[in-house]
N, CA and C atoms of all chains as a GROMACS GRO file, in nm:
protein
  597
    1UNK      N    1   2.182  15.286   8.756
    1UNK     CA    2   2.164  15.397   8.851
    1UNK      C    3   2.014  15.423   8.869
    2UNK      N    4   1.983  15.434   9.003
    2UNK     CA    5   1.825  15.449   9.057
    2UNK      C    6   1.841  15.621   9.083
    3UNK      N    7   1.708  15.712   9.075
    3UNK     CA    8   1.728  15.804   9.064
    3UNK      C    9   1.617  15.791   9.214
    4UNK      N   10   1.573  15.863   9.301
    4UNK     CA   11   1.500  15.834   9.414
    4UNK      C   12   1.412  16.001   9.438
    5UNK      N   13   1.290  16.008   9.430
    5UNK     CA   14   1.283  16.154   9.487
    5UNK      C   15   1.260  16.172   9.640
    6UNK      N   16   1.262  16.287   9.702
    6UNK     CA   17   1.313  16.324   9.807
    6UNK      C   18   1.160  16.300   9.853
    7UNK      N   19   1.048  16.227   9.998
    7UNK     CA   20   0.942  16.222  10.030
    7UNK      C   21   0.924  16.291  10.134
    8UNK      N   22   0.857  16.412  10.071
    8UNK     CA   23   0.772  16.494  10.176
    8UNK      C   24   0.738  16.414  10.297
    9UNK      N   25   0.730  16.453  10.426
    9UNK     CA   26   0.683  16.425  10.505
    9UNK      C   27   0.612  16.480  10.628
   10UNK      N   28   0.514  16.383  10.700
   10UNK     CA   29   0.438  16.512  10.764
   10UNK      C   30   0.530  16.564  10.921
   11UNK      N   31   0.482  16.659  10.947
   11UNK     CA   32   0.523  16.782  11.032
   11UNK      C   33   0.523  16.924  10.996
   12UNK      N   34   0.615  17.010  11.033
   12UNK     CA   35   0.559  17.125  11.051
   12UNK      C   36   0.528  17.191  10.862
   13UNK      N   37   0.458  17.287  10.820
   13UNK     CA   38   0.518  17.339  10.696
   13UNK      C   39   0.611  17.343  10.644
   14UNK      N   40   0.682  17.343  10.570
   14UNK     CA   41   0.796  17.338  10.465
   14UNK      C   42   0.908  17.283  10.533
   15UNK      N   43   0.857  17.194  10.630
   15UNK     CA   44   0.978  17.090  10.622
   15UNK      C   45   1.032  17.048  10.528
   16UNK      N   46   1.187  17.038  10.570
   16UNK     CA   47   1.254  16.899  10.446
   16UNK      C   48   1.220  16.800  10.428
   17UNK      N   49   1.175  16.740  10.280
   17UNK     CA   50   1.160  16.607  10.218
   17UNK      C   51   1.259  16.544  10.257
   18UNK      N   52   1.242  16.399  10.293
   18UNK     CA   53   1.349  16.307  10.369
   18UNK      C   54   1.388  16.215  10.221
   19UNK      N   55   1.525  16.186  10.220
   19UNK     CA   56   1.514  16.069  10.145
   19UNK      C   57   1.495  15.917  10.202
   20UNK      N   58   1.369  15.878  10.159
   20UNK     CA   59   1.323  15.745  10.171
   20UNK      C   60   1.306  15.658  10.063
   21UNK      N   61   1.327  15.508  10.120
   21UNK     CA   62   1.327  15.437  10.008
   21UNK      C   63   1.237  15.274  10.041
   22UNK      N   64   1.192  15.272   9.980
   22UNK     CA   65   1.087  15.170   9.960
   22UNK      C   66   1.163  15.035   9.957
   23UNK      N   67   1.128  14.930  10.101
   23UNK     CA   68   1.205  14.824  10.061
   23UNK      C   69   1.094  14.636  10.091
   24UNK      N   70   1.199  14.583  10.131
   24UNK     CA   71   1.121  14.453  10.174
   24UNK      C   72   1.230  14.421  10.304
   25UNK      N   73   1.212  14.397  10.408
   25UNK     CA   74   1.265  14.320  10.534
   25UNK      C   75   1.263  14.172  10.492
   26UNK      N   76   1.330  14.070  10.532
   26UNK     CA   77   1.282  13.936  10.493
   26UNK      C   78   1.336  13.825  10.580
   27UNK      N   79   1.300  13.798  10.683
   27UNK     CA   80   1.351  13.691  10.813
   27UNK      C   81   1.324  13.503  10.780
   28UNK      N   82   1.340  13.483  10.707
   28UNK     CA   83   1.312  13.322  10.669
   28UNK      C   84   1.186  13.329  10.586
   29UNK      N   85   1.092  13.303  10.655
   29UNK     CA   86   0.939  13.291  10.553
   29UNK      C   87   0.882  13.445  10.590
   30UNK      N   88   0.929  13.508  10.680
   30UNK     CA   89   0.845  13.635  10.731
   30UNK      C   90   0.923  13.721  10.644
   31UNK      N   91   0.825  13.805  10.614
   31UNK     CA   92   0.890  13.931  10.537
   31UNK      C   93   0.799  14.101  10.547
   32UNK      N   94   0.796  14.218  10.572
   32UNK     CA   95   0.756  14.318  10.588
   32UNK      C   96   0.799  14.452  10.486
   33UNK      N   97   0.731  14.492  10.408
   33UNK     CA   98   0.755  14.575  10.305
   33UNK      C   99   0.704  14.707  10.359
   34UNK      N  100   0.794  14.788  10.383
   34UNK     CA  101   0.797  14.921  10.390
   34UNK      C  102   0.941  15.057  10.386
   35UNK      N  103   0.933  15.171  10.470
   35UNK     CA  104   1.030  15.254  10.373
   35UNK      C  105   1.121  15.272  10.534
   36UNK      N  106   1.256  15.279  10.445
   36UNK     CA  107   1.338  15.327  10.548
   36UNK      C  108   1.366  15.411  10.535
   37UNK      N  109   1.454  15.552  10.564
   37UNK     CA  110   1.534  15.644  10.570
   37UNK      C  111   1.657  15.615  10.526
   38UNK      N  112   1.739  15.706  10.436
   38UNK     CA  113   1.870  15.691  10.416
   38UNK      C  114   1.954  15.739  10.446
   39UNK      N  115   2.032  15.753  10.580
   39UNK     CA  116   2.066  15.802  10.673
   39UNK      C  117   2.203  15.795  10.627
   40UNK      N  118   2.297  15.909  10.605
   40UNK     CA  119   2.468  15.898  10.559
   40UNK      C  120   2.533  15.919  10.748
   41UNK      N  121   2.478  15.943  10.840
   41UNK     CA  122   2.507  15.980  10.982
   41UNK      C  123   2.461  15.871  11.021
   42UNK      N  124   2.435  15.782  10.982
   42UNK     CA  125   2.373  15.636  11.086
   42UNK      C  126   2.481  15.541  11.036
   43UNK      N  127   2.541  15.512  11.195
   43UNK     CA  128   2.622  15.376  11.150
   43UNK      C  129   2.604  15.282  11.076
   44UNK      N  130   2.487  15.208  11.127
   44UNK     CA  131   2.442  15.100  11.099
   44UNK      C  132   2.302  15.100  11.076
   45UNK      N  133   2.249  15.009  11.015
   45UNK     CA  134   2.071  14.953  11.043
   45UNK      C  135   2.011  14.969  11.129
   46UNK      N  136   1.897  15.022  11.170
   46UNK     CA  137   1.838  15.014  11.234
   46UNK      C  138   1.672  14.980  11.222
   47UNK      N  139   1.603  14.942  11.297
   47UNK     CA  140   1.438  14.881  11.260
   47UNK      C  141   1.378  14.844  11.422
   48UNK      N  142   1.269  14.915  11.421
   48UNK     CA  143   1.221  14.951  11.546
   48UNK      C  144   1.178  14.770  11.590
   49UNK      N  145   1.160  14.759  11.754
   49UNK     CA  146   1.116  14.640  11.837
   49UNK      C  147   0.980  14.582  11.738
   50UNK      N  148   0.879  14.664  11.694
   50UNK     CA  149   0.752  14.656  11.584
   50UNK      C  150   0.792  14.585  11.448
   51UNK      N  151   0.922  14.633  11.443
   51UNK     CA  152   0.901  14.542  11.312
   51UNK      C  153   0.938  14.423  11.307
   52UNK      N  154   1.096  14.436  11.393
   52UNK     CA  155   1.156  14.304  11.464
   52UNK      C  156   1.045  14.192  11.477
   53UNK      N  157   0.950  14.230  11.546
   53UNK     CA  158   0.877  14.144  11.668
   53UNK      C  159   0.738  14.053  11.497
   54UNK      N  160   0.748  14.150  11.396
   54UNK     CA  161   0.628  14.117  11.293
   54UNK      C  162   0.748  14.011  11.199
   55UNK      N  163   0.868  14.026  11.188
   55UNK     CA  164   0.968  13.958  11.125
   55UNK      C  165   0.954  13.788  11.212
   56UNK      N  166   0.926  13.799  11.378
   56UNK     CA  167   0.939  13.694  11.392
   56UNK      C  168   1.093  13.655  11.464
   57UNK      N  169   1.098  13.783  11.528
   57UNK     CA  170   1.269  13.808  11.577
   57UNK      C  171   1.223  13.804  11.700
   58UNK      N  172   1.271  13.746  11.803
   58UNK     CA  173   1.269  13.750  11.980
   58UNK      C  174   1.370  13.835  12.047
   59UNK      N  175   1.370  13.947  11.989
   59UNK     CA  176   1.483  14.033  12.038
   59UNK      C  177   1.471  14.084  12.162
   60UNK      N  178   1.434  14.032  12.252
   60UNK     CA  179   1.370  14.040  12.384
   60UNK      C  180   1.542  13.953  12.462
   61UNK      N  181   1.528  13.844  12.364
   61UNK     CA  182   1.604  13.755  12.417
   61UNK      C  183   1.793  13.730  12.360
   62UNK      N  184   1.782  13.873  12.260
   62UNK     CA  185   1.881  13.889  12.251
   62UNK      C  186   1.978  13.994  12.296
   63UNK      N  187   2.080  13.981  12.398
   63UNK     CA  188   2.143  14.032  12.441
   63UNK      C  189   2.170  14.177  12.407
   64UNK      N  190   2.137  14.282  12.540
   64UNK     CA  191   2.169  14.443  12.487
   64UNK      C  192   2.341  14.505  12.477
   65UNK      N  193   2.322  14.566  12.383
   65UNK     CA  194   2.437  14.667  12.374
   65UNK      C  195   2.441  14.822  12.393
   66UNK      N  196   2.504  14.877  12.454
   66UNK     CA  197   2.456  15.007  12.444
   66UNK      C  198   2.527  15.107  12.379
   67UNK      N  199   2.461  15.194  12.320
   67UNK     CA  200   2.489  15.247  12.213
   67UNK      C  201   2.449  15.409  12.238
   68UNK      N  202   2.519  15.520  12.144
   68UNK     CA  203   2.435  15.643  12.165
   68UNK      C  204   2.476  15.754  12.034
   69UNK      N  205   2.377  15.855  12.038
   69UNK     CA  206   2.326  15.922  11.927
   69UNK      C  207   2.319  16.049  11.956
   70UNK      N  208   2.287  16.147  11.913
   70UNK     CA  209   2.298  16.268  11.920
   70UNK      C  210   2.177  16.324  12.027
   71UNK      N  211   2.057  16.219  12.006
   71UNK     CA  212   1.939  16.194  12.111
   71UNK      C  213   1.953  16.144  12.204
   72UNK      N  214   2.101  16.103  12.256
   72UNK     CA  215   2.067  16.032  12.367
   72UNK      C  216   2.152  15.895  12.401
   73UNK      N  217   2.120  15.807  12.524
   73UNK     CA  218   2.197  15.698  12.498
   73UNK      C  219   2.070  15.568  12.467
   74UNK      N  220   2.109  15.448  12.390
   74UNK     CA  221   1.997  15.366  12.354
   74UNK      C  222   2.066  15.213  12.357
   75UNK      N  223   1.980  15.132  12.396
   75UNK     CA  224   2.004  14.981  12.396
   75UNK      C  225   1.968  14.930  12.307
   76UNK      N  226   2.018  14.848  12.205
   76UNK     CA  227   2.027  14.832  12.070
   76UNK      C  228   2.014  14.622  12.080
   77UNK      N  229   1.962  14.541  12.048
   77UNK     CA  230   1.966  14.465  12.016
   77UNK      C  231   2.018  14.392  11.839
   78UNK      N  232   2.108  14.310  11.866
   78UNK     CA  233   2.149  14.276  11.665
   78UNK      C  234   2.125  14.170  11.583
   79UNK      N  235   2.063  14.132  11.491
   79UNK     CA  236   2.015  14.044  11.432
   79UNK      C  237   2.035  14.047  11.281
   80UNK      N  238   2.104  13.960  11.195
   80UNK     CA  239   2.108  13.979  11.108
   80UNK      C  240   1.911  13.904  11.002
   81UNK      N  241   1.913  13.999  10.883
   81UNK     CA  242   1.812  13.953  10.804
   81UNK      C  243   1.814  13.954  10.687
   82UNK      N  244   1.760  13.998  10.574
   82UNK     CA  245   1.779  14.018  10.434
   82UNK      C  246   1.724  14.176  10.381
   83UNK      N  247   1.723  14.207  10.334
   83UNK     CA  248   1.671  14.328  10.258
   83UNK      C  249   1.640  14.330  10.143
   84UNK      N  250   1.577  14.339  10.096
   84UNK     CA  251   1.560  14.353   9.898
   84UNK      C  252   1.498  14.492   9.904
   85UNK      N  253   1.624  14.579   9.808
   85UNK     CA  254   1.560  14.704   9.759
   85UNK      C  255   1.569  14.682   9.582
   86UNK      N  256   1.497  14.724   9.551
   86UNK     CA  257   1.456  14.739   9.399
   86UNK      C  258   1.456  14.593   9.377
   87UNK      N  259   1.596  14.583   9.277
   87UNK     CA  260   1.634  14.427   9.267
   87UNK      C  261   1.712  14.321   9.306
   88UNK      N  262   1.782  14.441   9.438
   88UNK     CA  263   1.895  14.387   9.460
   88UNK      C  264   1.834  14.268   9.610
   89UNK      N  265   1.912  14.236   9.670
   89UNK     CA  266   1.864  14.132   9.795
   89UNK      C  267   2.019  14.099   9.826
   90UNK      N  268   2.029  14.154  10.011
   90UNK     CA  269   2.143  14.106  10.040
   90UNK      C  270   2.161  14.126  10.160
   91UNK      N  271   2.245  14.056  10.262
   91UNK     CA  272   2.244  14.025  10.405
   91UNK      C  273   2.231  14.173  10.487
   92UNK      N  274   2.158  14.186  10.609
   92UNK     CA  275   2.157  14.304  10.631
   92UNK      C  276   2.188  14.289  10.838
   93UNK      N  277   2.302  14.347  10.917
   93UNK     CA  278   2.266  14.311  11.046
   93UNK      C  279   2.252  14.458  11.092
   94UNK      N  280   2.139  14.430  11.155
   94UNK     CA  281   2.042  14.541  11.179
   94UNK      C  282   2.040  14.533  11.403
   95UNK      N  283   2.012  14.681  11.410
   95UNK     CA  284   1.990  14.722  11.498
   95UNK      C  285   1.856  14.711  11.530
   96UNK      N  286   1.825  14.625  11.688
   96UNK     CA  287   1.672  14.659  11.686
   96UNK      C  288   1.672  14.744  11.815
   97UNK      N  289   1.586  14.872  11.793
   97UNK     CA  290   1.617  14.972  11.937
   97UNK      C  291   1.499  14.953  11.960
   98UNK      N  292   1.466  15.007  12.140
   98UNK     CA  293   1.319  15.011  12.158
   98UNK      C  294   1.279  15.143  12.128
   99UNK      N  295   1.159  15.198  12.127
   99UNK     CA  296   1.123  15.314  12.132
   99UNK      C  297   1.192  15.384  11.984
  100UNK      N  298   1.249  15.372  11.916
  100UNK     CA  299   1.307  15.394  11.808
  100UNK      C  300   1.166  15.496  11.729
  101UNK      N  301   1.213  15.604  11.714
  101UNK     CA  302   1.126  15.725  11.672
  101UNK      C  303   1.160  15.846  11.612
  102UNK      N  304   1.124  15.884  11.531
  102UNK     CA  305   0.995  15.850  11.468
  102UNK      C  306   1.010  15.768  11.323
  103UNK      N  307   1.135  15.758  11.276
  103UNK     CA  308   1.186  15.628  11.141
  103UNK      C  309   1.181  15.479  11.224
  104UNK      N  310   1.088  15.390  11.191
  104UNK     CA  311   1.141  15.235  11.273
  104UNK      C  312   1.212  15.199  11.163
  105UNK      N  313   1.236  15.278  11.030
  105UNK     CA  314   1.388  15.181  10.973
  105UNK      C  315   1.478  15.312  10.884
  106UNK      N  316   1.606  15.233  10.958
  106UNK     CA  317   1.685  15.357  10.874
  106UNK      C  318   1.812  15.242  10.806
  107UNK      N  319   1.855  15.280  10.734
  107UNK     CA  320   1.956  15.236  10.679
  107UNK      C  321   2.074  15.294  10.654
  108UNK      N  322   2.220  15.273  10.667
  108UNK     CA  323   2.333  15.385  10.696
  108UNK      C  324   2.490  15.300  10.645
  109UNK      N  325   2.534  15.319  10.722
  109UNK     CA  326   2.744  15.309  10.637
  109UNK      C  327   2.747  15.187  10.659
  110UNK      N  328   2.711  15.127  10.738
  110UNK     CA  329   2.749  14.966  10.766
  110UNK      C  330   2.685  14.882  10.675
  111UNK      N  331   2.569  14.946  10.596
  111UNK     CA  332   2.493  14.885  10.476
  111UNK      C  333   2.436  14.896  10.345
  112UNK      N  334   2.421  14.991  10.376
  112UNK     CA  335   2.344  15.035  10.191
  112UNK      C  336   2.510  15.089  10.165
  113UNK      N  337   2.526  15.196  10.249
  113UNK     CA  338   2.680  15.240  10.207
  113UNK      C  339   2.774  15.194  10.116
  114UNK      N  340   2.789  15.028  10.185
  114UNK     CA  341   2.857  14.944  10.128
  114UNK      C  342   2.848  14.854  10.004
  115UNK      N  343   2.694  14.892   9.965
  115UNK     CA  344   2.681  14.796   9.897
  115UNK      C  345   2.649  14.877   9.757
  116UNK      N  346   2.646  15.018   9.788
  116UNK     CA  347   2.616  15.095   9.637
  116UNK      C  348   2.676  15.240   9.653
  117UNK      N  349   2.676  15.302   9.545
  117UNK     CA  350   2.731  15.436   9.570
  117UNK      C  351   2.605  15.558   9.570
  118UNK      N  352   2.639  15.606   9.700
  118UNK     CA  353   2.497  15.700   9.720
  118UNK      C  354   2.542  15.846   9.677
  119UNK      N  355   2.465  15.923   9.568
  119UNK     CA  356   2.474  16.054   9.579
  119UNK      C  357   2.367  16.151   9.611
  120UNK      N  358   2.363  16.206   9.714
  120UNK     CA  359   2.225  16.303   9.759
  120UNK      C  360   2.288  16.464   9.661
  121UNK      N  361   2.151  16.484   9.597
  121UNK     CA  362   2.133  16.575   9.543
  121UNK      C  363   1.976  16.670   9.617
  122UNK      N  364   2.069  16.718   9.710
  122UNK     CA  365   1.966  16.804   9.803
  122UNK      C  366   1.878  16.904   9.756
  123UNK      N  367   1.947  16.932   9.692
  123UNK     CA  368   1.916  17.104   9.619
  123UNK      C  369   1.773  17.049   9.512
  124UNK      N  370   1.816  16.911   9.469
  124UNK     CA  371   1.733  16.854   9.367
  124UNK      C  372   1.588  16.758   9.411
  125UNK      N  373   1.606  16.755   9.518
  125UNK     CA  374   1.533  16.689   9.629
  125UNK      C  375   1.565  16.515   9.567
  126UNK      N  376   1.664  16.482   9.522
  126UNK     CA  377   1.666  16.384   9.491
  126UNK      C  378   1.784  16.321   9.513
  127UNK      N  379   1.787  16.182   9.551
  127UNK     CA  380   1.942  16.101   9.543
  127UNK      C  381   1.962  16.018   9.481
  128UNK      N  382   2.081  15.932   9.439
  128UNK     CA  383   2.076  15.797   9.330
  128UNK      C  384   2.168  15.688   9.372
  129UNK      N  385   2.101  15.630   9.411
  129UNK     CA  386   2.198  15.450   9.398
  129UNK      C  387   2.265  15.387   9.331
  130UNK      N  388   2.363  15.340   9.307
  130UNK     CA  389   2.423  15.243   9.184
  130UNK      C  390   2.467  15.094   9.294
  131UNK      N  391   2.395  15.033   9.250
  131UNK     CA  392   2.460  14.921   9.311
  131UNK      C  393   2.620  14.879   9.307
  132UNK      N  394   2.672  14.835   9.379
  132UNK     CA  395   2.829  14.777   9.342
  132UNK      C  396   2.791  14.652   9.251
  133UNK      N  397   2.859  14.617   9.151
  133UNK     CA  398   2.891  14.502   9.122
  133UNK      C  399   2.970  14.377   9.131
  134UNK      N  400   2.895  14.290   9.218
  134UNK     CA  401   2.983  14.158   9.236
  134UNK      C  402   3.027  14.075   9.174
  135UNK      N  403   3.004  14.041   9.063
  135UNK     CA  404   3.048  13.929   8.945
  135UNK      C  405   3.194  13.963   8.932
  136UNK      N  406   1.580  15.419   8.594
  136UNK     CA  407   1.514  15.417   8.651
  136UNK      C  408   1.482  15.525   8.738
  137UNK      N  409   1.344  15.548   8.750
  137UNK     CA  410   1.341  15.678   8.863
  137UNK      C  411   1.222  15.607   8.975
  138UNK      N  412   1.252  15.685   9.099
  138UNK     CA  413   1.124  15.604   9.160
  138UNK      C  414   1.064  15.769   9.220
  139UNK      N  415   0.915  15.769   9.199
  139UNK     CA  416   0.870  15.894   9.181
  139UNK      C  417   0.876  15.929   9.350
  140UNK      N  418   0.825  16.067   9.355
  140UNK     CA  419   0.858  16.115   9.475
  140UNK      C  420   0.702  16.023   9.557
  141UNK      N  421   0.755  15.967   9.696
  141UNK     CA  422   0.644  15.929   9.745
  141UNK      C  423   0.616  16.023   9.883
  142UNK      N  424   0.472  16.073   9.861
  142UNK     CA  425   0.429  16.180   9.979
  142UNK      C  426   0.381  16.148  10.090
  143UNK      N  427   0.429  16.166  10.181
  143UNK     CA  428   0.348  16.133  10.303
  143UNK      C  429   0.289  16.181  10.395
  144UNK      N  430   0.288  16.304  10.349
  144UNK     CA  431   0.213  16.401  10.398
  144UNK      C  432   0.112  16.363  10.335
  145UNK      N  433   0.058  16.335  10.196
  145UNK     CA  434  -0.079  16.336  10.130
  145UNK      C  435  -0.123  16.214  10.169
  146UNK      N  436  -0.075  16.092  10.204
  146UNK     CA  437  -0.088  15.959  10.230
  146UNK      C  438  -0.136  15.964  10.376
  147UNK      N  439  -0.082  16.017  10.450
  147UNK     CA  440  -0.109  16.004  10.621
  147UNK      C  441  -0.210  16.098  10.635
  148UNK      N  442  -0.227  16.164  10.541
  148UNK     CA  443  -0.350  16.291  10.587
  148UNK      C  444  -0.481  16.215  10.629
  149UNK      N  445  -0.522  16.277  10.777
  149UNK     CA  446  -0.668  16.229  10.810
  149UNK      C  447  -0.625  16.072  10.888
  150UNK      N  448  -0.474  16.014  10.929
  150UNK     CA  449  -0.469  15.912  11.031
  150UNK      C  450  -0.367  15.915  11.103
  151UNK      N  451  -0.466  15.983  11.227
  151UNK     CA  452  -0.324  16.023  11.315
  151UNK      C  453  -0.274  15.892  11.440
  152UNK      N  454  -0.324  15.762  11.405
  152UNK     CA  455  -0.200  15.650  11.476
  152UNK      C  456  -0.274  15.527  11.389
  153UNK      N  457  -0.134  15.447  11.463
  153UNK     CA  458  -0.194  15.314  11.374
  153UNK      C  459  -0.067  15.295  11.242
  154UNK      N  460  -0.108  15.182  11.193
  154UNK     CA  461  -0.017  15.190  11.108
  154UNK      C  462  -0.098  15.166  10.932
  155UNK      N  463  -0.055  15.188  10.832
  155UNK     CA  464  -0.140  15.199  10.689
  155UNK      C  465  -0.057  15.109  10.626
  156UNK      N  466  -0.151  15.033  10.509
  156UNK     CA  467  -0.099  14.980  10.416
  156UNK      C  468  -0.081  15.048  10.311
  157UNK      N  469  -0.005  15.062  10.240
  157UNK     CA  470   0.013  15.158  10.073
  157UNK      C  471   0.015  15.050   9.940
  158UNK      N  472  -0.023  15.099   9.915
  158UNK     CA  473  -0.032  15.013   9.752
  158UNK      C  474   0.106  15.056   9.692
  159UNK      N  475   0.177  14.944   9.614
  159UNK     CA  476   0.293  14.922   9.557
  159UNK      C  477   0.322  15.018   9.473
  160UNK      N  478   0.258  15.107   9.390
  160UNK     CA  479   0.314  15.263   9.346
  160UNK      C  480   0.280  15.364   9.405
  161UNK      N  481   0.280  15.316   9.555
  161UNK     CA  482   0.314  15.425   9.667
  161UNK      C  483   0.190  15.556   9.635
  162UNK      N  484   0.051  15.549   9.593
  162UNK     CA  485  -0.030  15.665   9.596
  162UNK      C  486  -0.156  15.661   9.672
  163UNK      N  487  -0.182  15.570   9.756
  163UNK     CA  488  -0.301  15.505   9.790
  163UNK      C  489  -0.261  15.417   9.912
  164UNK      N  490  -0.375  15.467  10.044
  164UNK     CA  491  -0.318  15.391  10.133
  164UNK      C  492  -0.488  15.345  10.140
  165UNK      N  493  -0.466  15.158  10.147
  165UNK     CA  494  -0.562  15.066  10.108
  165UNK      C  495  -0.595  15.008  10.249
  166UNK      N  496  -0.564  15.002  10.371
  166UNK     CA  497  -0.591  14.931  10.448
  166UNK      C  498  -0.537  15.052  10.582
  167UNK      N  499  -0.563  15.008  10.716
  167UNK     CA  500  -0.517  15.070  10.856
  167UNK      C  501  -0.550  15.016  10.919
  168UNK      N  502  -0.472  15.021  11.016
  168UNK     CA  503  -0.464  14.884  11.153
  168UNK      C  504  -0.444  14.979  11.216
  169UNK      N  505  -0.465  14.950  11.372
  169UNK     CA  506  -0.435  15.008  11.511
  169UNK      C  507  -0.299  14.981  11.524
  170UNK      N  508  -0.263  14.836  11.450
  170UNK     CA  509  -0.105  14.795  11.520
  170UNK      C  510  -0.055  14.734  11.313
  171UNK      N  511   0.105  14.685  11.337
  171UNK     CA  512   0.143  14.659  11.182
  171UNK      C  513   0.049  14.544  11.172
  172UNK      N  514   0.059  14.463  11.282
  172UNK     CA  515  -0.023  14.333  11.284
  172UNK      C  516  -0.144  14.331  11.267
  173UNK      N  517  -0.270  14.454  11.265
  173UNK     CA  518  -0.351  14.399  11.201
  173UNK      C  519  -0.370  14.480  11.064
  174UNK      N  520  -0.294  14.581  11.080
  174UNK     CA  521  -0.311  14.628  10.922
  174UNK      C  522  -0.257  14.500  10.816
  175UNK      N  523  -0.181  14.462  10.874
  175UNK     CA  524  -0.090  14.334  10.759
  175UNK      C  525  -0.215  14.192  10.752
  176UNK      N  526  -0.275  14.192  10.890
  176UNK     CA  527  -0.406  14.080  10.855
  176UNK      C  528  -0.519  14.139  10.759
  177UNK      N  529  -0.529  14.271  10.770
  177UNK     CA  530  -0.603  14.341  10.686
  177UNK      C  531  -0.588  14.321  10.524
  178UNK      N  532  -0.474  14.283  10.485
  178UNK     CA  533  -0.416  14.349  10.344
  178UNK      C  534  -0.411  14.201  10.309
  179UNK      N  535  -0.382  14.114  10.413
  179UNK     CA  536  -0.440  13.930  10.397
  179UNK      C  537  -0.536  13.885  10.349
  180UNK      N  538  -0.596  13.941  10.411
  180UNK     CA  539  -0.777  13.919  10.389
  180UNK      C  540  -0.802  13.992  10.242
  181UNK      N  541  -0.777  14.106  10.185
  181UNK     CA  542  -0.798  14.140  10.047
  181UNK      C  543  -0.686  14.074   9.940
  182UNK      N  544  -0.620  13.997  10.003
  182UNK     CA  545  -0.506  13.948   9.899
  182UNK      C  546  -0.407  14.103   9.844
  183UNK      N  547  -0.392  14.186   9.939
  183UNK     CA  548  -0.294  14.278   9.907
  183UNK      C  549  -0.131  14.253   9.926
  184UNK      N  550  -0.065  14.310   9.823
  184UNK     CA  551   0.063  14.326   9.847
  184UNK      C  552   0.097  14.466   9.856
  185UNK      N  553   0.168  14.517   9.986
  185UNK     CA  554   0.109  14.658  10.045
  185UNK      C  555   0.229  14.672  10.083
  186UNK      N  556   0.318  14.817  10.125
  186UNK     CA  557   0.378  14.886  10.188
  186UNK      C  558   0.347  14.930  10.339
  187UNK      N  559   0.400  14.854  10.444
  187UNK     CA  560   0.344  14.891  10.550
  187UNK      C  561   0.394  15.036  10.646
  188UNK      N  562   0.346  15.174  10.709
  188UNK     CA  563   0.416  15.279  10.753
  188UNK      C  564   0.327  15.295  10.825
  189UNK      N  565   0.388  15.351  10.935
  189UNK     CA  566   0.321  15.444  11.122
  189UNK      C  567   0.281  15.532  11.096
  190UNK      N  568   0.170  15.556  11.113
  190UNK     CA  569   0.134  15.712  11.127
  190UNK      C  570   0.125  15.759  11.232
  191UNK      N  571   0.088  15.933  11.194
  191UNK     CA  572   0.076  15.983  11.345
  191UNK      C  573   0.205  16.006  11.445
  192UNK      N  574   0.314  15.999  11.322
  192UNK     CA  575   0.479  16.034  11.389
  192UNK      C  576   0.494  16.199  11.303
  193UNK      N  577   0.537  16.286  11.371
  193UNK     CA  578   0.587  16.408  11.347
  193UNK      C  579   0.737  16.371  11.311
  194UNK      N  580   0.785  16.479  11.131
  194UNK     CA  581   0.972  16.420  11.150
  194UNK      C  582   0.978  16.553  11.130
  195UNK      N  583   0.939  16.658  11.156
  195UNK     CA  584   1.003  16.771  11.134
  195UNK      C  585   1.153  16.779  11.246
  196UNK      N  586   1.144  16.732  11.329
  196UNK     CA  587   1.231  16.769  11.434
  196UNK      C  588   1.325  16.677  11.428
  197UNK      N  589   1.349  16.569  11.361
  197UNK     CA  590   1.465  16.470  11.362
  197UNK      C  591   1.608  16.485  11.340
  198UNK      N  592   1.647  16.479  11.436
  198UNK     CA  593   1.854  16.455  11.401
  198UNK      C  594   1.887  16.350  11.422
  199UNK      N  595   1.946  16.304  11.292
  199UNK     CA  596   2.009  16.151  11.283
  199UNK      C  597   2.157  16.176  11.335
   0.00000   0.00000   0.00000
């Protein structure tokens, strides 16, 4: 069990700490290390056209879907890649939106969901992971 | 395992666009680019292994 604290972030005063989590993207030889959001309201993956495009993804040229959110309606391109958080590493098919703001990566039910048991402890500003076990 | 709280309010303070490199226990941002692409040539050139994040995004207002 990973224990995670909740990361302040900037905007107004005493905003809520978001839970974020520190990962690695990883597209064949390309790979991009930074934090996503852990979104329990997000279907699926998501990772802005910026990161896509630094992974080495032509999502230009992959066919749109359209999709929508509480913000709105959005054209979503899909690509599967890898992810490694902590120690784990495992297939990830991700949403690439344009304009995607202000998280370019969130992560949600179609993925982390599935692959560990999430408990947000709000009050504590903190949440915890357990990976599932496959063996 | 715990992974400590990482701030980003104290990290982004003083760069309002562009994107930053962070050093791997998340307290120190070591590099900034205009775009990920040259902060990430940036962190090349020092032989860094870095955390890459946007600045200059407001999340107070976000609904997922």
């Amino acid at each position: 069990m990973i224990t995670v604290e909740y990361s302040p972030m900037p905007g107004l005063k005493n905003s809520l700490p978001q839970p974020m989590l520190p990962l690695k993207f990883i597209n064949g030889t390309k790979e991009v290390s930074t934090y996503a959001l852990v979104d329990s309201e997000a279907a699926g993956a998501v990772i802005s056209t910026v990161i896509a495009e630094d992974l080495g993804i032509d999502w230009q040229k992959i066919p749109g879907v359209g999709g929508f959110s509480v913000g709105g309606n959005f054209i979503s391109h899909a690509a599967k890649i890898k992810v490694r958080i902590f120690d784990e590493e495992f297939g990830l098919n991700v949403n690439i939106i344009e304009g995607v703001a202000p998280y370019k990566a969130i992560l949600g039910q179609r993925d982390l969901f599935q692959r560990a048991k999430i408990i947000f402890e709000g009050y504590k500003k903190v949440f915890h992971i357990e990976f599932r076990n496959y063996n | 395992m715990k992974q400590k709280k990482i701030d980003f309010v104290k990290l982004l303070k003083g760069f309002k666009s562009g994107w930053v490199g962070i050093s791997t226990d998340h307290k120190k941002v070591l590099v900034h680019g205009e775009t990920l692409k040259e902060a990430k040539l940036k962190a090349e050139e020092k032989k860094l292994d870095l955390f890459f994040f946007p600045a200059g995004e407001r999340y107070d207002n976000f609904v997922g």
